[in-house]
C-alpha positions in Angstrom: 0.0 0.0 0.0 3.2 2.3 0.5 3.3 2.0 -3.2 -0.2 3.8 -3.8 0.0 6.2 -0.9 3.2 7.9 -1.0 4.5 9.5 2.1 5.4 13.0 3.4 9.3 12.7 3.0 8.9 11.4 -0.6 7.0 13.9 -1.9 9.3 16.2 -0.3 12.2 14.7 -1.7 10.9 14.0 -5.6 9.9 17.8 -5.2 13.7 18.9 -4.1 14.8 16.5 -6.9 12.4 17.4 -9.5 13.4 21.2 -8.8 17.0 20.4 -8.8 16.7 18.8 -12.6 14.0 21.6 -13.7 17.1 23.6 -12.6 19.7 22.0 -14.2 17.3 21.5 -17.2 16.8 25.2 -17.5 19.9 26.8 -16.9 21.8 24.3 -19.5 19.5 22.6 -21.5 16.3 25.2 -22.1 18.6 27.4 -24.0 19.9 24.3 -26.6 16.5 23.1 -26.8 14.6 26.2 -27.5 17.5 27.4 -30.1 17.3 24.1 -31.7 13.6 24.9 -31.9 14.1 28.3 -32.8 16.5 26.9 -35.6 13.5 24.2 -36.6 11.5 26.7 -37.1 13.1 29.0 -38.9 14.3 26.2 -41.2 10.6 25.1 -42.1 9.8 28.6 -42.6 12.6 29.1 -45.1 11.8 25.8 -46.5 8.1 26.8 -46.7 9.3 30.1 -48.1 11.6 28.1 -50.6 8.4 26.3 -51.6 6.1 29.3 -52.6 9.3 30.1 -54.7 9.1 27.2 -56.1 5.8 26.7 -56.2 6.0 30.5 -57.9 8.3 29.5 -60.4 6.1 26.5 -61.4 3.3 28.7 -62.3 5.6 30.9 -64.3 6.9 27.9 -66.3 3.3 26.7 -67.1 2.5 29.9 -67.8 5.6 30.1 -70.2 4.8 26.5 -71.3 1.2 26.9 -72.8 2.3 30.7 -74.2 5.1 28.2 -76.0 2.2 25.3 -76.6 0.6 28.2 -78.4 2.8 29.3 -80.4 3.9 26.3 -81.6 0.1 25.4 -82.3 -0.3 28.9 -84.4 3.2 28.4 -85.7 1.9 24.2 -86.3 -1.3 26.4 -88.4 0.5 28.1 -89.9 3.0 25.8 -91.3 0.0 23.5 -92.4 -1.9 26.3 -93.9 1.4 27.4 -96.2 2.2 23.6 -96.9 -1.9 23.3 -97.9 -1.4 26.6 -99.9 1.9 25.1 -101.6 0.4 22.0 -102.7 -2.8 23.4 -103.7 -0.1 25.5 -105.9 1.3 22.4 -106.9 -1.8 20.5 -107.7 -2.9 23.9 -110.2 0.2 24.0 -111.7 0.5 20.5 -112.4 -3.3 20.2 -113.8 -2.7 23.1 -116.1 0.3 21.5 -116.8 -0.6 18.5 -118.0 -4.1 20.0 -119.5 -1.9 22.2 -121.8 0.3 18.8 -122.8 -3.2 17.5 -123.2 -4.1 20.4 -125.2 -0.6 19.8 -127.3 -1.4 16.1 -127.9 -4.5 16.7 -129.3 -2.8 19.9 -131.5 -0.5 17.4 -132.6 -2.7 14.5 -133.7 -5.4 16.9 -135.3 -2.3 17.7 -137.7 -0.9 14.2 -138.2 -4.7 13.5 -138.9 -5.1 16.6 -141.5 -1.6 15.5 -142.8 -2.5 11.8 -143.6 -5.4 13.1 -145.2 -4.2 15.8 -147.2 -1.3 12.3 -147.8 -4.4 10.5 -148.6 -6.2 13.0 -150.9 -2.6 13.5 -152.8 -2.5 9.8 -153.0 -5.7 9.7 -154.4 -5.5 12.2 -157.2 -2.0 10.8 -158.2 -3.6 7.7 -158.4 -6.8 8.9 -160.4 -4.3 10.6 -162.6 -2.4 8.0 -163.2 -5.7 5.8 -163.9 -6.6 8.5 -166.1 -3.5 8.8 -168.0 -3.0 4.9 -168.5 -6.6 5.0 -170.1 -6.1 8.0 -171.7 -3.1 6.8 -173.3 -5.0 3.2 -174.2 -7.9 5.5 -175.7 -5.1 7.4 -177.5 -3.2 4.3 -178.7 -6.4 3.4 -180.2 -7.4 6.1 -181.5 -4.6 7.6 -183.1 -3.2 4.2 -185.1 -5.1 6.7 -188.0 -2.6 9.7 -189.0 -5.8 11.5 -190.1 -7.3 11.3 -187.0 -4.3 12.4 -184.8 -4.6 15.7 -187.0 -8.1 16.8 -185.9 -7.3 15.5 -182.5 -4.6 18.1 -182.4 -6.6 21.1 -184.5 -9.2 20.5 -182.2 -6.9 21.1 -178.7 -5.3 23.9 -180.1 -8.9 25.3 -180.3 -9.8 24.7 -177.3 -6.9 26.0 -175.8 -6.9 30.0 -175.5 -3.2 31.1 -175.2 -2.7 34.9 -173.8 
């Protein structure tokens, strides 16, 4: 029961000895522990100062990150609107290019086609001319076997023909 009920002298002596350490405590050790504190806390509030730096800076780097996201977007629009432009270019050029080779083609067998027909058409009349010579010349051979005859053949031509 001595253990739950403390006596007088006890209490007297835990009190001498707790004010002896509290002493001791706060003449050497207060000081260490409250600058350590004082330390702590001024080292969480740099840190936390550090932090809304940081934390500062971060915004300014997004910031600067979607200003740079946007311009390479416009500059992106940009590029694709010139390269779109360029080969719309391109594409005109190339159809009126190939339009006027087209247009050349067709120049060129429209006068291969009038040339083998004009070819043809000569053709023709050399060989009608020729027909008509070779029976000419048979109608002649038979007509002109009489010397009388070849006369007013040739009276008759010179007739006919009017020289100026």
């Amino acid at each position: 029961m001595e253990l739950i009920k403390p006596s007088f002298g006890l209490i007297f002596w835990m009190l001498i000895g707790f004010g002896i350490l509290f002493f001791i405590l706060a003449k050497f050790a207060w000081p260490f522990i409250t600058k350590g504190i004082a330390s702590r806390n001024q080292k969480i509030a740099d840190q936390l100062e550090e932090a809304a730096k940081i934390h500062e800076e971060m915004q300014s780097l997004n910031k600067k990150h979607e200003e740079m996201l946007a311009q390479a977007k416009a500059e992106r629009d940009s590029i694709l609107a010139e390269a779109r432009k360029v080969s719309e270019e391109l594409y005109e050029k190339t159809k009126q290019k190939a339009a006027a080779e087209s247009q050349a083609i067709i120049e060129d067998a429209k006068k291969t086609i009038y040339y083998e027909k004009m070819k043809a058409i000569t053709d023709a009349k050399n060989d009608i001319a020729k027909f008509s010579i070779d029976i000419a010349q048979k109608i002649m051979n038979e007509e002109l076997t009489d010397h009388s005859k070849q006369e007013k053949i040739i009276e008759k031509w010179f007739e006919e023909c009017h020289f100026n």
